[in-house]
C-alpha positions, 0 to 999 in steps of 0.5 A: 502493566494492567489493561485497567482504565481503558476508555476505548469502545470495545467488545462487552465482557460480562458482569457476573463480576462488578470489579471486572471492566465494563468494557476491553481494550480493543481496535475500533471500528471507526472505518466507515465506506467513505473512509474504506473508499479514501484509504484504496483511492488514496494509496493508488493514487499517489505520485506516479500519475502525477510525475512519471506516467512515461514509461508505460507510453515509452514501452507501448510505443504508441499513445493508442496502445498506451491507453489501452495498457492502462484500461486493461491494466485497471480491468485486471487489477479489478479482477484481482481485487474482486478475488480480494474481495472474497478473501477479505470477507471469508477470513475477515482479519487484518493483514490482507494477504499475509493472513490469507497466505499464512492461513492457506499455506502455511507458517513460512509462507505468510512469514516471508510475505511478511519478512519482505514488507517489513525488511524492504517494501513499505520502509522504501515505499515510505521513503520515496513517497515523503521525499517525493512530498519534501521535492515538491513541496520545496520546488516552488521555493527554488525555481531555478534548480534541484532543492538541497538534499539534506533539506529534502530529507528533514521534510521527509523526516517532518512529514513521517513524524507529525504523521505518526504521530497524528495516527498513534493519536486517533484513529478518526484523525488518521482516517479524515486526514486520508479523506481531505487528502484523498479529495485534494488529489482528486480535485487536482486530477479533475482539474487535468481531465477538465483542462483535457476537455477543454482542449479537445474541444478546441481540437486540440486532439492531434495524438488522439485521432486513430491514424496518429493514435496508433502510429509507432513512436519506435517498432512494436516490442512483444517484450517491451508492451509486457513492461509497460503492463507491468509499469502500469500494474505497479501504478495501481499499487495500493488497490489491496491496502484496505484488507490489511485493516478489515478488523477496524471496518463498520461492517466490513461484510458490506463495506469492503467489497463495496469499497474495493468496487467504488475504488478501482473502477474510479481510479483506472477511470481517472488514470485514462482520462487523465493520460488523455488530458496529457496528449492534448497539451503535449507530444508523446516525445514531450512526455516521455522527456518530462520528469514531472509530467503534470508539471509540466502539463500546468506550465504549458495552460495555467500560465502563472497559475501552474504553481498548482501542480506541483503543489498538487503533487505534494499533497497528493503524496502526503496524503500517500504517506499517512496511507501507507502509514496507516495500514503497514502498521496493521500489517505489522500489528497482525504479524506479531499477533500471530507470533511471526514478530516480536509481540510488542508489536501486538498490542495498542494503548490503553485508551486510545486503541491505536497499536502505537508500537506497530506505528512507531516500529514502522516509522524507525524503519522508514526513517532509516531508509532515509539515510541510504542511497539505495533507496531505488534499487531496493524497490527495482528489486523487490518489486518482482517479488510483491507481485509474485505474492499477489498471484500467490495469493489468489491462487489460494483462494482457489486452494481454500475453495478445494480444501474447505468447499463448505467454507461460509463465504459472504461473496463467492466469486467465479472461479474463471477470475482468478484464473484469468487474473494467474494468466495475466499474472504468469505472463508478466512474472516470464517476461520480467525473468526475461528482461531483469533476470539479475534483479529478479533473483537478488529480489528472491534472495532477499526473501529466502533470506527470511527463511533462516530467520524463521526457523529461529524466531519461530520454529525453534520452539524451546529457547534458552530460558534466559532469552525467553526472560530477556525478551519478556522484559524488554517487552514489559519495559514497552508496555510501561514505556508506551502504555500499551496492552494486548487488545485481548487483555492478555497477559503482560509477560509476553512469553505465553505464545511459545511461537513467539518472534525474538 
């Protein structure tokens, strides 16, 4: 379909030609530094301080070693977003470490970073959060037990819905929704830190004196503080998201490292004073035997207020959602844009400049996640191997420094942080090959799977013309179904990449 009519603000076309458009259909830059900043706080922070921060204090072993993890935790996870942050300005395009590793190392390396967050990562990740959102928001409704399962699952599915559709809408909506969430959670964790200061002013403060601080809730495990770190990395999860959109940034040589460095101090500060606000009120056997922590934090001192929190947790999660949402649609969007996904993908609506395809693939994928009960394991599984990508990744930015050192870098960190940050990383990917080397491996499996997809979908240069016209028209049906053009202007029979996914 022709990319004629476009309102969206764009890149300028020259007028040699007066029957030519003014302008072209193109990704906005509307992501100013407050939105940067709610898209990294926003997806960090979702459910897990609220709900579960227990594991990482059950594999410390102690409340002093448990604050202590998740200092350090935040330390190491500002290095690697300062790594990030060079990456992110020195190849400026969407799709945050799948274009870094794609562009260092190659083709299937990029595709299987690809391959394991399409197939599992954000669709689970997705999943869990909107049900985490239904749980609590319906808890209130049934005080007395668990709400009905097959409720759970229609909210989730509302709540994936009215959020796609609010960012296949706009833009701007999708980023102030993130902003007023990103600040109710945020008001919410002040309110925990607030409550935590006011109980240690009443000397509330038992599990916080050195000598019970550090007094060992079971023997010290070498093993076992290796799982707690790597709990409580997971919890910063989200720290990276805000690469996967750098194309619709304002500036994003300024913003995005300014973003990243406002964001991850922030938050491993919330998550240590809030975890310092939870022993005030509570034993460290209480919340290692609490489901719902900041439940059950708000029962024991708002009183008939207490329904605060898990409201709280709702709209955190919500909120998680919308972020999720908006950025694994970029991931997405750049996957196809390089030809690793069917092209489809690729393009965004003529006049509202959001990749529409991109959004709505993302959310099939979610929905259908909701129909499994495998949902946990899937993410047990793969979680390892995320992680190994982050490593991955930064161990390309010191690949990129030792083949292009003339590169123009906007930032140029010392290479000592990404050396320290593999350290770290390589300490953590042992001891889980030591403690779940089963689920490591059949998370490996699952993305060698992507390798024999790859040689198909897109090594295999010369397919069947018959294909090639099949893919082209349904293609075409897409274009006309969603009003959607390459942000390029591109040509519409989408078979000009001989590249292209099937």
């Amino acid at each position: 379909m022709s990319s004629g009519g476009a309102r969206c603000r764009a890149a300028s076309v020259p007028d040699t030609d007066t029957d030519e458009r003014e302008t072209a259909v193109t990704l906005k830059k509307e992501i100013g530094l407050l939105s940067a900043c709610g898209i990294i706080v926003g997806n960090i922070i979702g459910s897990g301080i609220f709900v579960s921060p227990k594991g990482v204090l059950e594999n410390s072993s102690s409340v002093g070693l448990a604050l202590i993890v998740w200092t350090l935790t935040g330390v190491i996870t500002a290095i690697s977003a300062l790594c990030y942050a060079e990456l992110g300005v020195t190849i400026p395009k969407s799709g945050g470490d799948y274009s870094y590793v794609k562009d260092i190392f190659g083709g299937l390396a990029g595709f299987l970073r690809l391959w394991i967050a399409v197939l599992v990562i954000y669709p689970t990740n997705q999943a869990v959060i909107a049900l985490t959102f239904a749980n609590y928001a319906l808890q209130p409704l049934f005080p007395s037990c668990f709400p009905p399962e097959r409720a759970l699952g229609l909210l989730a599915a509302v709540c994936l819905l009215l959020l796609t559709w609010i960012n296949c809408f706009s833009v701007r909506w999708a980023t102030r929704v993130q902003d007023v969430f990103t600040t109710g959670k945020l008001l919410a964790l002040c309110l925990i830190i607030i409550m935590g200061i006011v109980q240690i002013c009443k000397g509330n403060f038992y599990w916080l004196e050195p000598e019970h601080a550090f007094h060992p809730l079971q023997p010290y495990d070498v093993g076992r503080i290796a799982l707690g770190f790597l709990q409580g990395s997971f919890a910063y999860a989200g720290w990276n998201f805000l690469n996967y959109v750098t194309e619709e940034l304002i500036d994003p040589y300024r913003n995005l490292p300014r973003a990243i460095f406002i964001s991850v101090p922030l938050v491993t500060f919330i998550y240590v004073f809030a975890n310092i606000a939870y022993v005030t009120a509570m034993s460290p056997q209480e919340l290692i035997a609490s489901n719902a922590v900041a439940v059950t934090f708000g029962e024991k001192l708002l009183g008939v207020m207490s329904w605060i929190m898990p409201i709280s947790v709702a709209l955190s999660t919500f909120g998680g959602v919308n972020g999720s949402l908006f950025t694994s649609s970029r991931l997405f969007f750049a996957g196809a844009r390089e030809g690793h996904l069917p092209r489809l993908l690729a393009m965004i609506h003529v006049n509202r400049c959001t990749p529409i395809p991109a959004l709505i693939f993302t959310c099939i994928s979610t929905l259908l996640m909701l129909c499994t009960s495998d949902i946990y394991t899937l993410i047990n599984y793969v979680g390892f191997i995320n992680y190994l990508f982050y490593g991955v990744t930064v161990a390309g930015q010191i690949v990129l420094r030792i083949k292009e050192p003339d590169m123009h870098r906007p930032i140029k960190v010392s290479l000592a942080w990404p050396v320290i940050f593999l350290i770290f990383w390589a300490f953590l990917l042992i001891f889980s090959l030591y403690s779940e080397p089963v689920v490591c491996c059949i998370g490996l499996a699952i993305m060698l799977s992507g390798v024999p997809v790859y040689l198909f979908g897109i090594y295999w240069e010369n397919k069947p013309e018959s294909f090639n016209s099949f893919v082209a028209k349904l293609t075409h049906l897409g274009q006309k179904l969603f009003m959607v053009v390459y942000p390029d202007g591109g040509s519409e029979d989408g078979n000009e990449d001989e590249d292209e996914a099937g």
